[in-house]
N, C-alpha and C positions, 0 to 999 in steps of 0.2 A: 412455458418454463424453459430455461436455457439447456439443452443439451451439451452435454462435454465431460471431459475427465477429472474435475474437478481439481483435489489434491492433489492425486496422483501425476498432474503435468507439471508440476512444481518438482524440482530437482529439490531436495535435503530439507532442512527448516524442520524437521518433527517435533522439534520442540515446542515451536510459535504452533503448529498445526495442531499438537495434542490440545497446547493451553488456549485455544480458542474453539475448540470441539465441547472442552469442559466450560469457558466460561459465557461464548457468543450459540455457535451451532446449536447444541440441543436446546438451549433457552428458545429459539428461534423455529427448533421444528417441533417444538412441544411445547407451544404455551398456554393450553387449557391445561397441562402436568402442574406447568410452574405457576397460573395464577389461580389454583386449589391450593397452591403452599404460600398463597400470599409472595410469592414473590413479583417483581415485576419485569416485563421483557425491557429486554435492553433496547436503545433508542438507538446508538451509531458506538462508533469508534473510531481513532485516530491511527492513521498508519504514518510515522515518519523516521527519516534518516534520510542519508546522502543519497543523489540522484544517481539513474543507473539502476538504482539495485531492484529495481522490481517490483515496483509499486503497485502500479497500474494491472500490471500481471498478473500480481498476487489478488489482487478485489475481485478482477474479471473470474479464477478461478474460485475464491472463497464464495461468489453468488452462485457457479454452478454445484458447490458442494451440498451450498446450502437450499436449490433448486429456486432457486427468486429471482423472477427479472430482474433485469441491469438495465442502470439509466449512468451513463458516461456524461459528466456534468463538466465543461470548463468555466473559469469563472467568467472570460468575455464573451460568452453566451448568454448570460445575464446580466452582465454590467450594462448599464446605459446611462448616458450624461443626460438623459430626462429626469424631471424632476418626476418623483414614484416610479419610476417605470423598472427600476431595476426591483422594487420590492414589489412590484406585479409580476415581473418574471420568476422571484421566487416562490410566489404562493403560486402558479400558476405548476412550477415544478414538481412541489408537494401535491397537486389537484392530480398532474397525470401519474405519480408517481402510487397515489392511493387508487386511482381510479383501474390497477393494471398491477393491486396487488396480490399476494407478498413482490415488491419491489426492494432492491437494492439502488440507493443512489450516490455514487462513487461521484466524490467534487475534488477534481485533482486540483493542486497549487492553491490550497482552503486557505493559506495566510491573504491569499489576493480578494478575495472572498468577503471575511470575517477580520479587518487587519484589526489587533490593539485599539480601543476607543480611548484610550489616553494616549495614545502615541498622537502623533501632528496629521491626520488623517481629514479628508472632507467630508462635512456635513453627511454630504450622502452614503458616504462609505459609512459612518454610524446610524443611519438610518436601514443600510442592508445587514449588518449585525443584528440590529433590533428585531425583524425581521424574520432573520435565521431563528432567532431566538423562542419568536415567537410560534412557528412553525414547528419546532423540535420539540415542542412539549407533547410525549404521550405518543410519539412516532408508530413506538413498537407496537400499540395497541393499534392501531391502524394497517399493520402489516408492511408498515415502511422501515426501513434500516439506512441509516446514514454511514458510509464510511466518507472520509476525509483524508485528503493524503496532502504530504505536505515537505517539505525538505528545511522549514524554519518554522517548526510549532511552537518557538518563543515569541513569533509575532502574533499570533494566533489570540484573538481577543479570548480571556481567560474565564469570562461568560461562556463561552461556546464549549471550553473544557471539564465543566462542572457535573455532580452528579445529575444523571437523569439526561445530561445531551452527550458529549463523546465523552464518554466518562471511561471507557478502555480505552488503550495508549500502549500502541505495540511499536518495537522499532525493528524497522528493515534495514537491515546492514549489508556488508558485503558478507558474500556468499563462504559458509565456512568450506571445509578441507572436504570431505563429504559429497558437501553440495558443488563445490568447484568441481570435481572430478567424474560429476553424474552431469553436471551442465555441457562439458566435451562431451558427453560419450550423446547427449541428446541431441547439440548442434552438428553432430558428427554424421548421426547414423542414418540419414538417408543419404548420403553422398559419398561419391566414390572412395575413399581412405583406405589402406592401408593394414593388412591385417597384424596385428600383435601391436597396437598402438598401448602407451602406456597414461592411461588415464590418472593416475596416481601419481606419476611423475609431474605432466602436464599441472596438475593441482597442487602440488608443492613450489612448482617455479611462478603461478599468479597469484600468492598470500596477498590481501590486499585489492587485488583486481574485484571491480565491480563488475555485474552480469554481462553489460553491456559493453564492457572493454572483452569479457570470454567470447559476446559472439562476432564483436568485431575481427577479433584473432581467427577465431577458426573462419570468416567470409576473406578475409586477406589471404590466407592459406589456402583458401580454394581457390581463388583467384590464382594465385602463381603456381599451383596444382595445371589448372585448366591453361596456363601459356604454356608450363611445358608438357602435357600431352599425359599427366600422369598420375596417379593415385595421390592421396591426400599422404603425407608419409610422416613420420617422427620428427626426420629433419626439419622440412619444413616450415612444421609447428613451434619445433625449439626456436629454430631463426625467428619467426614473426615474434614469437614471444620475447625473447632476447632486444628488439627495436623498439618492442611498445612499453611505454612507459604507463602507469596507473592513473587516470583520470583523476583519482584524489590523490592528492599527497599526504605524507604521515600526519603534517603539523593539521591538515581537514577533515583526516581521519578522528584524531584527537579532539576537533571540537565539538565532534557529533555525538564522541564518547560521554564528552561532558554534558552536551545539551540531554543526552540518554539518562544519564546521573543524574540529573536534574528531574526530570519528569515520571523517573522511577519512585523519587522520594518521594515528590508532590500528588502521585497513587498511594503510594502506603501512608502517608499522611490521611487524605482523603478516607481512606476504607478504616482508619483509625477512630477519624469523627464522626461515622456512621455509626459506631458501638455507642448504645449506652440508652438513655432516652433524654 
């Protein structure tokens, strides 16, 4: 089982953290609880939003939370221009995935994966949905957890998002006020800097800024720290900051909003048609 800090290396997000302790975590470390109440374990979930923000990061630590190997999945590690061969690599993933479980199997860039089977896709790319498809059924009962990550889950064959396969759908955004302000003070704190830095500050001048624009700032900053000879300081940081502009711009920001708006509906629709008989 994975060793590590789980949650707690994750700067801010308590909110995503509570709502997935209540709706994935304990489902996950208690399922002879949940299938006495007839409920059933959850199979995967969908993590998307704009790149940057912490995808990948975020899965690697949600497995040590939830103490379950980790299988780091890309999808040209299974794709193959053989005819079956890419649908042997999938069942092949599920085999060691069960074989070495409770596992976590994190498929980063999942639209490349599973594209739209109506969209203009080849043969074989709907033959590795089918696949996927087939695979996902009853996951949880086997001790396997699908996570999925993805930066355009409107491409995302919509089979693959139904109940019973990623049927949660979380979005990773850029890092609020909080979590900005704990992200310096973590890419900060083993390196020489400056004492009475303002971390509150520093997170009000990157609204906007994704994780990876915060640590490229603070790695530039040490950089011209280490030419001239001298602590990581205020200055410094304002200047780099002041130069670098936001990997997303507003009008990218805004479409990720909407694609959020979109997928938020199409969950409470969904847990809507599950009522009733």
């Amino acid at each position: 089982m994975p060793k590590g800090k789980g949650f707690s290396a994750i700067a801010g997000m308590d909110e995503l953290k509570e709502q997935l302790r209540v709706e994935v975590i304990d489902a996950l470390n208690s399922p002879e609880e949940y299938a006495r109440y007839g409920l059933t374990i959850p199979n995967g979930m969908l993590l998307y939003g704009p790149p940057g923000c912490g995808k990948t990061f975020f899965a690697k630590h949600f497995a040590e939370e939830v103490g379950f190997n980790f299988m780091l999945i890309k999808p040209s590690s299974l794709k193959s221009r053989f005819v079956n061969a890419t649908q042997e690599n999938i069942a092949q993933m599920f085999k060691d995935a069960e074989e070495n479980a409770p596992t976590i199997i994190f498929i980063d860039e999942m639209n490349e994966l599973v594209p739209n089977r109506d969209s203009d896709v080849h043969e074989m790319a709907r033959s590795a949905v089918n696949e996927m498809l087939a695979q996902m059924d009853r996951t949880g009962e086997r001790g396997v957890f699908i996570i999925g990550a993805t930066n355009y889950p409107d491409m995302i064959d919509p089979a693959i998002l139904r109940a019973g396969r990623l049927d949660k759908k979380y979005y990773i955004g850029t890092p609020d006020f909080k979590a900005r302000s704990l992200m310096f003070e973590l890419y900060l704190k083993s390196r020489p800097y400056d004492f009475g830095l303002d971390y509150e500050k520093l997170a009000q001048l990157t609204e906007n800024y994704v994780s990876a624009d915060l640590e490229m700032i603070v790695n530039d900053a040490s950089r011209i720290a280490l030419r001239q000879k001298s602590r990581i300081t205020m200055a410094i940081l304002e200047d780099v900051i002041s130069k670098t502009k936001p990997s997303l711009t507003k009008s990218e920001l805004d479409k990720y909003l909407k694609i959020k708006a979109t997928m938020v509906g199409e969950q409470i629709q969904q847990s809507r048609r599950r009522i009733g008989f």
